[in-house]
KEKETI-222149 format. One record per residue: residue in one letter; x, y, z of N, C-alpha, C, O in turn. Coordinates in nm, 2 decimals. Example, Ala and Ser with C-alpha at 12.3 -4.5 7.8 and 13.67 -1.06 7.14 Angstrom:
2
type n.east n.north n.up ca.east ca.north ca.up c.east c.north c.up o.east o.north o.up
A 1.32 -0.57 0.78 1.23 -0.45 0.78 1.32 -0.33 0.78 1.42 -0.33 0.85
S 1.28 -0.22 0.71 1.37 -0.11 0.71 1.29 0.00 0.79 1.34 0.11 0.80
This chain:
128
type n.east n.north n.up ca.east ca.north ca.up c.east c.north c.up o.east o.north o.up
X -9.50 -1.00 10.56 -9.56 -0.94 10.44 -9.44 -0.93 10.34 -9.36 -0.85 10.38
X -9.43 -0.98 10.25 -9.36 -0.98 10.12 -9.39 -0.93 10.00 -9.44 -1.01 9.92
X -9.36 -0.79 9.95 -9.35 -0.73 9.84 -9.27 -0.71 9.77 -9.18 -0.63 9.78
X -9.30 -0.79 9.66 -9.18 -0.79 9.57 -9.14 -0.69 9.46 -9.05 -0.69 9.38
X -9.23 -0.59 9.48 -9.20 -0.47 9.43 -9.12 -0.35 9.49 -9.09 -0.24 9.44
X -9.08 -0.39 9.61 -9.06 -0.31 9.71 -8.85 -0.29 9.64 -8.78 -0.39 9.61
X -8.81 -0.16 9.65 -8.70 -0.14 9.61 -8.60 -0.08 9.75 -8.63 -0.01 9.84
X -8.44 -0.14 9.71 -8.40 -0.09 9.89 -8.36 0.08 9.82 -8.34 0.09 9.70
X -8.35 0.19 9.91 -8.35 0.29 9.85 -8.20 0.34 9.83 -8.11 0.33 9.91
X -8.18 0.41 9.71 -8.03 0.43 9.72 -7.97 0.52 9.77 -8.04 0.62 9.79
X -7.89 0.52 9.80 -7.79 0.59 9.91 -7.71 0.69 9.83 -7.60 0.67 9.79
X -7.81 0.82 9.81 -7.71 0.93 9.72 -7.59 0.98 9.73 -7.50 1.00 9.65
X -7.59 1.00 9.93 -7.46 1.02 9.90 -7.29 0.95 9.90 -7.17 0.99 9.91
X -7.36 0.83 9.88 -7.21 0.79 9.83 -7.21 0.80 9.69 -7.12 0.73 9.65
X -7.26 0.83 9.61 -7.24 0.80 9.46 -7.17 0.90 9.42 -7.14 0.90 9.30
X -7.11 1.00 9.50 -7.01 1.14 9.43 -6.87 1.05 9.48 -6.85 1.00 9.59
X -6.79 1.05 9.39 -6.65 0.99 9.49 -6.57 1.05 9.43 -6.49 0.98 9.47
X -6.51 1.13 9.36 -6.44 1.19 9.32 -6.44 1.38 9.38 -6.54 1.42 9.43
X -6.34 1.44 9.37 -6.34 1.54 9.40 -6.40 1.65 9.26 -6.48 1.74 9.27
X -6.36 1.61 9.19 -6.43 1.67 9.03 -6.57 1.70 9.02 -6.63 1.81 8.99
X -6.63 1.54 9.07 -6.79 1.49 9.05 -6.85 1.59 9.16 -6.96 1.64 9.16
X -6.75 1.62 9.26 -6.86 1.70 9.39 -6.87 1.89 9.34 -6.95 1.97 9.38
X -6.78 1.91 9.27 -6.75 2.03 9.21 -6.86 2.02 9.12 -6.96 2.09 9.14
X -6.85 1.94 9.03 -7.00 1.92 8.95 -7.09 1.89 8.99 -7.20 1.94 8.94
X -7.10 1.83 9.07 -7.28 1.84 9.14 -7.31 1.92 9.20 -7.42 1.93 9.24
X -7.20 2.03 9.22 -7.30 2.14 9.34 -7.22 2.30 9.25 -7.25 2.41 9.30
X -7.15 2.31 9.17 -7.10 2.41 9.08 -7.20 2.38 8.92 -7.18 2.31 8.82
X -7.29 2.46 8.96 -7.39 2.45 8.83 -7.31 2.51 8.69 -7.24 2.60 8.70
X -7.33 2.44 8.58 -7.25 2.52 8.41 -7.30 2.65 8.42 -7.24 2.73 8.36
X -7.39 2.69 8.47 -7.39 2.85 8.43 -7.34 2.94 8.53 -7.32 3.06 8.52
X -7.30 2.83 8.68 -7.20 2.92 8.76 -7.06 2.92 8.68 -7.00 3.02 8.66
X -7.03 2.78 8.61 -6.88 2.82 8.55 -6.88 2.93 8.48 -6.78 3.00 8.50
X -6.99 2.98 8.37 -7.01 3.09 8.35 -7.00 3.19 8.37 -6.94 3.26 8.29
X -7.04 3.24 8.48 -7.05 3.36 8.58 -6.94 3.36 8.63 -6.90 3.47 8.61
X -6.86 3.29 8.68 -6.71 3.30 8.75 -6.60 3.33 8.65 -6.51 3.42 8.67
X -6.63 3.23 8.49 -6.51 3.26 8.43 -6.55 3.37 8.37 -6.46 3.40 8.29
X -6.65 3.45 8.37 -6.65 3.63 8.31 -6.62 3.68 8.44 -6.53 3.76 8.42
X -6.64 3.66 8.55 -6.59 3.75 8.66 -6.44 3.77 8.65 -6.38 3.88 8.68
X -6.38 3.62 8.60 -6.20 3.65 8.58 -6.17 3.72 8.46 -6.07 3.79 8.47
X -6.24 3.72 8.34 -6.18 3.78 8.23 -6.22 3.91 8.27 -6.13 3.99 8.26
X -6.32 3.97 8.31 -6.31 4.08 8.37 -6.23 4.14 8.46 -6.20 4.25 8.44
X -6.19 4.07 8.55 -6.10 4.09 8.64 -5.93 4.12 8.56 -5.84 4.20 8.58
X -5.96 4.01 8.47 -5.78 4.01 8.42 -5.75 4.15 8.29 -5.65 4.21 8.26
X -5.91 4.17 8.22 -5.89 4.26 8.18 -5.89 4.40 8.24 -5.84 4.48 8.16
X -5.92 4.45 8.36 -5.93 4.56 8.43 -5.81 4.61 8.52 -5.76 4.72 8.54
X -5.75 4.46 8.55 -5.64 4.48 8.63 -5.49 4.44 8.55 -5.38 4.44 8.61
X -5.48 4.41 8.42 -5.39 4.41 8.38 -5.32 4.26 8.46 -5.40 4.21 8.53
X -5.21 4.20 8.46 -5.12 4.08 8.46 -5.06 4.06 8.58 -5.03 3.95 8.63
X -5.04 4.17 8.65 -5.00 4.17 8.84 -5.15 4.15 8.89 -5.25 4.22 8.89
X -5.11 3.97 8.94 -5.18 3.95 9.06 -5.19 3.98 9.13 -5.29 3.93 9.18
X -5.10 4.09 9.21 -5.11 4.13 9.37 -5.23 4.26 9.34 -5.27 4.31 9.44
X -5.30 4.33 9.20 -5.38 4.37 9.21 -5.53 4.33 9.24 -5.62 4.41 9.22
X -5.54 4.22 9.26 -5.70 4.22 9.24 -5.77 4.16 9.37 -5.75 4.06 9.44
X -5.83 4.24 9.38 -5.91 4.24 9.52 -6.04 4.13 9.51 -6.08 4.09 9.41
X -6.08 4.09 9.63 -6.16 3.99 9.59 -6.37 4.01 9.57 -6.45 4.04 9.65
X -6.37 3.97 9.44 -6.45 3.99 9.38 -6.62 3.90 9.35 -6.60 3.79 9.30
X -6.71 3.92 9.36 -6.80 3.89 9.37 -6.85 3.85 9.28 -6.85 3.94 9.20
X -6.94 3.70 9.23 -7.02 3.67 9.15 -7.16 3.55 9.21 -7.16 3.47 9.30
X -7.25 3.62 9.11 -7.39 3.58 9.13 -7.48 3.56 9.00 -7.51 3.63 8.91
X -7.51 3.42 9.02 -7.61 3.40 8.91 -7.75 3.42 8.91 -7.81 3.34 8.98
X -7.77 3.46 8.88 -7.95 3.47 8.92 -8.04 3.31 8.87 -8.15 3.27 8.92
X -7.98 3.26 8.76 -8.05 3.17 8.73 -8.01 3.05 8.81 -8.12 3.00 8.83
X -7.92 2.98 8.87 -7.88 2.90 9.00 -7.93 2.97 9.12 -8.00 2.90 9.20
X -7.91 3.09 9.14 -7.91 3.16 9.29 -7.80 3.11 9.36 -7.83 3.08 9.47
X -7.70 3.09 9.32 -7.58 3.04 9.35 -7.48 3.20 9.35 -7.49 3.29 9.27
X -7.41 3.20 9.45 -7.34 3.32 9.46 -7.22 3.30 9.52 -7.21 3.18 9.54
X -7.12 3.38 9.55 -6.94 3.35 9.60 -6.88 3.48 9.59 -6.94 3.58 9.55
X -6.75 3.46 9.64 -6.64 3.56 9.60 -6.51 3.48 9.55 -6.46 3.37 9.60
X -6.45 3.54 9.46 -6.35 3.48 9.40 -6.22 3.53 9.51 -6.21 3.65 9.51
X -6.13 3.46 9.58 -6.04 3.52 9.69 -5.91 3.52 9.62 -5.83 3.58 9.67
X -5.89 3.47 9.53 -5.72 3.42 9.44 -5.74 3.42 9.34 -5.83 3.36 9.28
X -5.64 3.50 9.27 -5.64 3.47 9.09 -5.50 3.46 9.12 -5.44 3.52 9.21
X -5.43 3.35 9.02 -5.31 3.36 9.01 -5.25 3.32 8.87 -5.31 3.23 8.81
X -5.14 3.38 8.80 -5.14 3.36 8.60 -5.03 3.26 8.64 -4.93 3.28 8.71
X -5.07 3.12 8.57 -5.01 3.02 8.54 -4.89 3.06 8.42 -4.93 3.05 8.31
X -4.75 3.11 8.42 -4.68 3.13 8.35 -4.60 3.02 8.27 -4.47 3.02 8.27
X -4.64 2.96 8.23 -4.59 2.80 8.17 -4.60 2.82 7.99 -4.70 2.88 7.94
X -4.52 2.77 7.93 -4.55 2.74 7.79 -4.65 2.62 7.74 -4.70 2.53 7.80
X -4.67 2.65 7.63 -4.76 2.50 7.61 -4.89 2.55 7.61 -4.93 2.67 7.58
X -4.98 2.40 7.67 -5.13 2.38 7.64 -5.18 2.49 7.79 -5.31 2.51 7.80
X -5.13 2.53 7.87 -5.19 2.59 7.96 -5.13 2.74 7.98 -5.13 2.81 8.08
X -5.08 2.78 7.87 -5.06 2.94 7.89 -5.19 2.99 7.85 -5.28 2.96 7.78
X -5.16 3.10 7.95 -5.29 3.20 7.96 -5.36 3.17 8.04 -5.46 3.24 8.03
X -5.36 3.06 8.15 -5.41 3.00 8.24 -5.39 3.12 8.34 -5.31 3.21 8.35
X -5.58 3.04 8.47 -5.54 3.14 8.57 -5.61 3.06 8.67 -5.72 3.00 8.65
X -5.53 3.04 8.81 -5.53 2.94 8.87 -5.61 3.06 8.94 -5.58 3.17 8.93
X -5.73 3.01 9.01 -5.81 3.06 9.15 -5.86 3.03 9.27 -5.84 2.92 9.31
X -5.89 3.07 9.32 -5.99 3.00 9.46 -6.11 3.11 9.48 -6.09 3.23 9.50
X -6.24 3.04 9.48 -6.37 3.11 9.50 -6.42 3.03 9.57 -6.40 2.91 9.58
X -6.51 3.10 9.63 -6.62 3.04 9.73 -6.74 3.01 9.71 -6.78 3.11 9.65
X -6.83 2.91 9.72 -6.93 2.91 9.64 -7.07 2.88 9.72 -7.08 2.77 9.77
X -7.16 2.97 9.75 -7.27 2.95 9.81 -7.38 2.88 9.75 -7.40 2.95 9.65
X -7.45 2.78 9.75 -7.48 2.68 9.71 -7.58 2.59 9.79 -7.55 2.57 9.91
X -7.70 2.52 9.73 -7.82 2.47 9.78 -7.74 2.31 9.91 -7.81 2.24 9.99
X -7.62 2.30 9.88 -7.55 2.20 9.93 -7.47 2.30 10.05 -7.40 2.24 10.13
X -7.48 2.40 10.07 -7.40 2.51 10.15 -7.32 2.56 10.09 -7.29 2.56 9.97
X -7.23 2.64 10.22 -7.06 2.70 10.16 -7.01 2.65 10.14 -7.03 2.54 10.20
X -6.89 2.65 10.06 -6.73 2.60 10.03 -6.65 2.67 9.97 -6.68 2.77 9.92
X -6.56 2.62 9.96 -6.42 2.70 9.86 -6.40 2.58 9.80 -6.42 2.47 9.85
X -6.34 2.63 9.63 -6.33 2.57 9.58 -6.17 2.64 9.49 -6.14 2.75 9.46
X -6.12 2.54 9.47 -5.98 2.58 9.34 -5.97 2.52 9.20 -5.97 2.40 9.15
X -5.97 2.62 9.17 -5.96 2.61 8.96 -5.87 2.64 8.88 -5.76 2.67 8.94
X -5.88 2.66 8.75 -5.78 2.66 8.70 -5.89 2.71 8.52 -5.96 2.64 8.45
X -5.86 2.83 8.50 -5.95 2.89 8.38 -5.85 2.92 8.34 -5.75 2.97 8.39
X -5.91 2.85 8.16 -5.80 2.89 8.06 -5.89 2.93 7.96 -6.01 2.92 7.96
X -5.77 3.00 7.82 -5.86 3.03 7.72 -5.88 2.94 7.62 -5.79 2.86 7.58
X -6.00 2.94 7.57 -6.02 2.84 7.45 -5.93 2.87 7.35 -5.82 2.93 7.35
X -6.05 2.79 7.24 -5.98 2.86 7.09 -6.07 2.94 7.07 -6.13 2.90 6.97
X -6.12 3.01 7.11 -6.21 3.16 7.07 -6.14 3.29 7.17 -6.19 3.40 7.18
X -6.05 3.26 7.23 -5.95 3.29 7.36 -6.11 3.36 7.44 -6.14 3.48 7.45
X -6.18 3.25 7.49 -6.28 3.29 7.59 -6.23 3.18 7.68 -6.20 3.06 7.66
X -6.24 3.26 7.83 -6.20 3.19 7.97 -6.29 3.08 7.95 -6.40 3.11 7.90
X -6.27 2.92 8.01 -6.34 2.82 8.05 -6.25 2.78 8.18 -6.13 2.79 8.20
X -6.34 2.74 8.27 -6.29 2.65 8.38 -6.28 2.48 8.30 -6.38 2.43 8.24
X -6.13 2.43 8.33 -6.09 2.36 8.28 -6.06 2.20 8.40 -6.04 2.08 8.38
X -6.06 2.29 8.53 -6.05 2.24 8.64 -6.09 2.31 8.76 -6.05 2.42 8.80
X -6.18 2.21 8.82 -6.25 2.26 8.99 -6.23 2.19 9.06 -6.16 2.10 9.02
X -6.27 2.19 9.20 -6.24 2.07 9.28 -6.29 2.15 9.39 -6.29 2.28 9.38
X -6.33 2.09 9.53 -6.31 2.15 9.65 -6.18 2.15 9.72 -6.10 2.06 9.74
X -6.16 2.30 9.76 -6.02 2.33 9.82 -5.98 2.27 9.93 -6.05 2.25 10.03
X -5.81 2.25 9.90 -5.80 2.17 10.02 -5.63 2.20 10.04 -5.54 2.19 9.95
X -5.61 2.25 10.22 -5.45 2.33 10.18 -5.35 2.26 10.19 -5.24 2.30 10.22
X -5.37 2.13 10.16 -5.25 2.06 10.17 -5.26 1.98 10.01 -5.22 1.87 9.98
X -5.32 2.08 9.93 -5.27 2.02 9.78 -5.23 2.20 9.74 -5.27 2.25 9.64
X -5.17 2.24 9.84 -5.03 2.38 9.80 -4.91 2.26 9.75 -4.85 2.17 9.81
X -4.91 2.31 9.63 -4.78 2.24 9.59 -4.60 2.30 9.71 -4.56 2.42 9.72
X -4.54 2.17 9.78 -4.44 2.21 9.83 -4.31 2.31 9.80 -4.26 2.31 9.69
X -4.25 2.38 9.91 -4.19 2.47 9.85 -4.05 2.40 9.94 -3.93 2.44 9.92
């Protein structure tokens, strides 16, 4: 039997290949949202010492996507990335758990944006 309408089916999951694209397919724009107020809140509450901030919880109701943020850390560099704040949060998600590491900076309206995500991984700790 031969149908020529018949299509072979595509294979979803290889089409993510990048670490970025998997952060975006399963980190919804309105979790970036919810995480990068959870940090400006966080950075405004606790002031510029990182060893204060305990780890903090965010939930969107419109995803149903939820986490805890485990790491803030203030990127002290001049330039295009001061005011940066490097993290690591966990993200519960229709794809499951994971942790993930970013990097939220301020715009030009100085409102936090995640600028970079990825899933975490501990052998991209920069060596000491």
């Amino acid at each position: 039997m031969n149908n020529s309408e018949y299509q072979e089916p595509l294979n979803l999951t290889e089409t993510v290949d990048t670490k970025q694209k998997v952060a975006d397919s399963e980190i919804h724009r309105t979790d970036r949202t919810v995480i990068t107020d959870t940090i400006e809140e966080a950075l405004n509450e606790g002031g510029k010492d990182d060893r204060s901030f305990a780890p903090m919880a965010w939930t969107n109701p419109v995803s149903g996507n939820s986490g805890t943020i485990t790491s803030l850390m203030s990127v002290d560099k001049t330039g295009s990335i001061a005011g940066c704040t490097d993290f690591v949060t966990s993200a519960n998600t229709v794809g499951g758990v994971r942790a993930y590491q970013g990097r939220s900076c301020p715009d030009t309206n100085h409102k936090m944006k995640i600028v970079q995500l990825a899933p975490f991984q501990v052998d991209a700790a920069p060596a000491q």
